[in-house]
C-alpha positions, 0 to 999 in steps of 0.5 A: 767262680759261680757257686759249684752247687748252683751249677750242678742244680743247672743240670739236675733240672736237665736231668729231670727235664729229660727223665724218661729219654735217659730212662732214670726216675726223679720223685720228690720224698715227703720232706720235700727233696728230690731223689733222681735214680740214674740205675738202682731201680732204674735203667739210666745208660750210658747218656745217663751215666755221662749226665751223672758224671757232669753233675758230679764235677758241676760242669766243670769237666766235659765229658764223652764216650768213645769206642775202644779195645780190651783184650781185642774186643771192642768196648766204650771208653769214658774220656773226661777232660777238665781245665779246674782239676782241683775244684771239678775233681777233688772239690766235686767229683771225690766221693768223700762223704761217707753215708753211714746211716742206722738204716743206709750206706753210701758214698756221697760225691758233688759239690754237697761237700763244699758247703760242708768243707770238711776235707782237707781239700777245700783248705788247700784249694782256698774254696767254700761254696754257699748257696741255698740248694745242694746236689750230693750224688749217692752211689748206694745198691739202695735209694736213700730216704728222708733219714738221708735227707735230715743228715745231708741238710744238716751237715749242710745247713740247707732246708730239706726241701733244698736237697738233691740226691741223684743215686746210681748203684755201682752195679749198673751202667750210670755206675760203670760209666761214673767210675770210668769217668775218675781216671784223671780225679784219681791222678790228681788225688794221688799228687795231692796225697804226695804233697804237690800243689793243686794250684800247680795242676793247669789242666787234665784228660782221663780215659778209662774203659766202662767195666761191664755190669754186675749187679752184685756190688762187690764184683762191680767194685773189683771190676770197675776199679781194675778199669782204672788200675789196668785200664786208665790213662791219664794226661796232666798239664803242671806248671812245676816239676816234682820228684814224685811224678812216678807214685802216681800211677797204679804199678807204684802200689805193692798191690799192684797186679792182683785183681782189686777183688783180691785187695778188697776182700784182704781189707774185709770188704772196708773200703777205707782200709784199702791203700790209697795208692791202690787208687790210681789209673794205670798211665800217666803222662805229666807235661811241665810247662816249659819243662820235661814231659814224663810217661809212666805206667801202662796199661794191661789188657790181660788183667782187664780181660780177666776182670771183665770176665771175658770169654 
């Protein structure tokens, strides 16, 4: 495997290349790294939020819209499917590294983690990427600045210059569109925190509903993470059957039904007090090769009508 931040430079030149098509803004900082902003001040859409995602899995993933129903209504559906689940989702498009800085907060996704292999995910998926640049994609309601940048090459170990921190504010569209696109990276999680094999998951496709924009962050969080509780779907390809296949979707969480909005705010607003289990798409349906097939969950219209606040 090519090296995962090398691959996703690939597509930040793209991204660049094509700034003012996607209506996103690239500049370079005084340390010399590059900020792209896919929809903090910029209006990036639903090209840009797919360009966005890819980054996120370093082109390990393909990625498209299509047209779908909420509630009747017609409304665009991210679908992601992936032949590297452990490396494009857990690897890459997790947002693991927190950004918790004096004068900055946010989420950090992309292969960035990779040179820094602190997650228990690369011990188990055997991975640690070495190369001289990096990509950490920043979900903030801010553009981070070089105070940013020192952090991120430090952790690591790469120039500022080197660094590239494409940013999207979860209240945007390139925000809804990237967190539509985590269905199937939050299946494969969930099987990871039940202990299965990430060897073991051959392949994965995941849909989700883009939730329609807030600008105010905390409403985007409740509605982007109902997408996946009630709106996602999820299909794994295993090689080994397991006996926790139904902790996966969302309706084993003892949250489950209440509006995320409600859970967050029971967790004064810190994500990280949230129960992971919260965390999962709404139906799963997981193929054992050679095996049984099993279809669990489903989703519910009523409760996404709701969040989305349609009329």
């Amino acid at each position: 495997m090519d090296s995962l931040n090398r691959m996703a430079v690939e597509l930040v030149d793209e991204a660049l290349d094509f700034a003012d098509e996607l209506n996103i803004a690239g500049y370079e900082l005084d340390s010399g790294a590059t900020v792209i902003d896919f929809g903090v001040e910029a209006d990036g859409g639903l090209e840009a939020g797919l360009l966005l995602a890819e980054i996120q899995t370093a082109g390990l993933a393909t990625l498209q819209t299509r047209m779908g129903r909420v509630d009747g209504s017609p409304t665009p559906f991210v679908e992601l499917t992936t032949d590297h689940p452990g490396l494009a989702l857990l690897g890459c498009q997790k947002a693991g590294w927190e950004l918790d800085l004096p004068h900055f907060a946010g989420l950090g996704s992309g292969p960035a983690r990779a040179l820094v292999g602190e997650e228990r995910e690369y011990q188990a998926l055997g991975y640690f990427d070495e190369f001289d640049l990096t990509v950490l994609c920043v979900e903030s309601a801010t553009l981070p600045d070089d105070d940013v940048v020192e952090h991120v090459a430090e952790k690591a170990n790469v120039n500022q210059p080197a660094v590239f921190l494409p940013t999207t504010a979860l209240g945007s569209t390139a925000g809804s569109v990237t967190a539509a696109a985590r269905a199937a990276e939050l299946a494969v999680f969930r099987l990871f925190e039940l202990g299965y094999d990430l060897d073991d998951v051959k392949s994965v496709a995941g849909t989700a509903p883009v939730a329609p924009v807030s600008y105010d962050e905390t409403e985007a969080m409740g509605r982007t993470n109902d997408a996946l509780a009630y709106g996602g779907e999820v299909h794994l390809t295993v090689a080994e059957d397991f006996d926790q296949f139904d902790e996966v979707p969302s309706s084993a969480a003892s949250e489950y039904g209440r509006p995320f909005s409600e859970v967050f705010a029971d967790a004064d607003y810190d994500f990280y007090e949230v129960d992971e289990s919260v965390f999962a798409p709404a139906a799963v349906t997981v193929d054992v090769l050679d095996g049984p097939t099993y279809a669990l969950g489903d989703t519910h219209d009523d409760l996404l009508a709701e969040s989305f606040d349609y009329q």
